[in-house]
N, C-alpha and C positions, 0 to 999 in steps of 0.2 A: 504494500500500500504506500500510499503517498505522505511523505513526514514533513512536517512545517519547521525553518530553521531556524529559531529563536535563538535573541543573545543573550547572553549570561551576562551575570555580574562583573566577568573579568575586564569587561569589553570597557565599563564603565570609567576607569580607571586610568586609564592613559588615549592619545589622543592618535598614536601608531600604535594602538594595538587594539583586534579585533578577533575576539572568540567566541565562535558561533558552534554553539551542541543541539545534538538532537535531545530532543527531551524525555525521558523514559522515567518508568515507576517502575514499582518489584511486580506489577502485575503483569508487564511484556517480558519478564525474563523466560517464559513457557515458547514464547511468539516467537523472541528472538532467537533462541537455541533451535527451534524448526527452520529456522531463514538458513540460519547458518550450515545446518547439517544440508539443508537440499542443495546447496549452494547459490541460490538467491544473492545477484547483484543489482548495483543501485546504478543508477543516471543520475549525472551532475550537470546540471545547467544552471549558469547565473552567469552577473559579472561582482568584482570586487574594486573599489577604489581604493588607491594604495598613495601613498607620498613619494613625491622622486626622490627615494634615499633607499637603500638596500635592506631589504626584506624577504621574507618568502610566505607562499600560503601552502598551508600542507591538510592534508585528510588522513587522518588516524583513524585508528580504530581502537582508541582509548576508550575507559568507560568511568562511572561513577564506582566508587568504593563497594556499592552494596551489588552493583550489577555484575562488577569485577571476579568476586569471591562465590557468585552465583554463575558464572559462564567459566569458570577457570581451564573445565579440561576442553571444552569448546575454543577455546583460544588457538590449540595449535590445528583445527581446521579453518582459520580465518585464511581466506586468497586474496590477496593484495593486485592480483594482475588485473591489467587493466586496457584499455586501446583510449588513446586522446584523438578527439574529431576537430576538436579545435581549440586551439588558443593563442590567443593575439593580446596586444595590446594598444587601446584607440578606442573609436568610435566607430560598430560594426559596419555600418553605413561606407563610410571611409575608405577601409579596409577592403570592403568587396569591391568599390570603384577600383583600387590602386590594381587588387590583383589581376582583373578585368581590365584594363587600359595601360599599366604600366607592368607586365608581367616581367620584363626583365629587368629591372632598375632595383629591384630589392628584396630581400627576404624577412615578410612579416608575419609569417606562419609555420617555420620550418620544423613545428613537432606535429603538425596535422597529419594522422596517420600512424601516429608510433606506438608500439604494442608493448608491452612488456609482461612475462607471462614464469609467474613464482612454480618452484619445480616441485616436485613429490618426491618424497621418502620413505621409505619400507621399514619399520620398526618393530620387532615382539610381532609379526604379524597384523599391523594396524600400520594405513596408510596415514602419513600427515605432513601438510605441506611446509615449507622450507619460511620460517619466518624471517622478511626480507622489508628491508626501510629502500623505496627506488626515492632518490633524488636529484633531478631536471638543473641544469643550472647557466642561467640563462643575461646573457651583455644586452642590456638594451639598448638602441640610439635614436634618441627623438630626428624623424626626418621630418620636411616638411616636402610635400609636392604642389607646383604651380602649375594648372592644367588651363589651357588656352581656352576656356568657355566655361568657369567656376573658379568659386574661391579658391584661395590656398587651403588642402587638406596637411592637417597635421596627426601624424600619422608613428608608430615607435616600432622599426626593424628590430628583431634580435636573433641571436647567436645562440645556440643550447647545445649542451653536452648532459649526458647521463652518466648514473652512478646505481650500481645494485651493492646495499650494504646486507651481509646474510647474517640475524645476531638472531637471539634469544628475546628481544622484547617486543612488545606488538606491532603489527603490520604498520607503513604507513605511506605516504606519498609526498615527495616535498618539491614545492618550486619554487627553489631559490632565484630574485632577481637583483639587477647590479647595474644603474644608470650610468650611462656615459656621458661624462660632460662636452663631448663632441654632437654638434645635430649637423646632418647633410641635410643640403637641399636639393630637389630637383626640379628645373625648370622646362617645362614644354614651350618651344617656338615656332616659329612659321617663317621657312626660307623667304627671301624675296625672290620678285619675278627675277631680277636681274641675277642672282645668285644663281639663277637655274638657268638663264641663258648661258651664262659662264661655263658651269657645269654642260651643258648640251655641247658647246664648243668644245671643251675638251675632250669631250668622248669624239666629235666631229674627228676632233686634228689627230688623237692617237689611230682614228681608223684612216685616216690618210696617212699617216705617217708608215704603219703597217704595210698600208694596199704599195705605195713606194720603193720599201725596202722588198719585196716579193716580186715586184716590177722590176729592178734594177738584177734581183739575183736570176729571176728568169730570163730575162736581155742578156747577160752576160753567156747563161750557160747556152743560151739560141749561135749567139757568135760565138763561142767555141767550139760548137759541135759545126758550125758551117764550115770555120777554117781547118777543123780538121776532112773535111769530106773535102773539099778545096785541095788541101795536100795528097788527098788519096788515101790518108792514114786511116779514115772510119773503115771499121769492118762489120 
């Protein structure tokens, strides 16, 4: 079923920092141990607003103390794997323009598509998977792009590397990111006429210049071949 993300008290507290729990009573511990064992996964859709200072958001699968002691041996079937559809940073709007019109000028989505997928182990005869922390970790660069018929989009390129860490403590997911105090720009233009006349000329002259050089070497080899049949020498 569908769970609403309430924020806790933590969030309250400081002004970079944001902690958001699912909300649960000792009456889903029955609910939740079924999810778990069928292997029931969730879908993460939102956005998050962050400060341009280095942070990360991560998805655990931590629990409350009372819920903890009541799913303990449930823990080592928690699976952490996962497939990212998308993540950017911007204004989705933006984003889809830029990939759509400026496909090759930048990379503003380069984890869409990436799987990552926790292994199994064979234990006493009982299967159980491999408790593993994956963490994402990502250079951001504010670009800005100027397109010739709309505003300037501002728009944040980044760079991502992965990490599988395999420990002992609960699953979790982390996307560390890390602003660049560098922004590129990109600017769209409109040659002029006369620039393309230019350009038309010199493709004109290199195909004369061409057709010339292939002229001169065929002329040449016509009168050699004549003075040698001249002399009698062609056979």
């Amino acid at each position: 079923g569908r769970e609403e993300i309430q924020g806790s008290h933590y969030g309250a507290s400081s002004g970079l920092t944001r902690h958001q729990v699912f909300s649960y009573d000792n009456q889903d511990v029955d609910r939740i141990r079924k999810m778990i064992h069928s292997g029931e996964g969730c879908r993460v859709v939102g956005f998050v607003k962050v400060n341009k200072v280095p942070g990360n958001l991560h998805l655990s699968t931590y629990s409350h103390s009372y819920l903890f002691g009541s799913l303990y041996q449930e823990t080592r079937n928690m699976n952490i794997s996962h497939t990212i559809n998308h993540i950017s940073f911007g204004v989705d709007t933006d984003i889809s323009y830029i990939t759509q019109h400026f496909k090759d000028t930048g990379i503003v989505a380069p984890l869409d598509g990436v799987s990552q997928i926790a292994t199994e182990q064979k234990a006493g005869g009982a299967y159980y998977v491999d408790s593993a922390i994956f963490e994402y970790y990502t250079k951001v660069v504010p670009t800005t792009y100027r397109p010739l018929d709309r505003p300037p989009l501002h728009v944040y390129q980044f760079t991502a590397n992965s990490n599988k860490i395999v420990n002992q403590q609960m699953p979790s997911l982390y996307l560390r990111y890390d602003f660049s105090p560098v922004t590129v720009r990109y600017t769209e233009t409109r040659e002029s006429f006369s620039h393309f006349l230019v350009q038309v000329c010199a493709v004109l002259g290199g195909i004369f210049t061409v057709a010339g050089l292939f002229d001169a070497c065929l002329h040449k080899s016509i009168v050699h071949i004549a003075k040698k049949a001249q002399a009698g020498k062609l056979v």
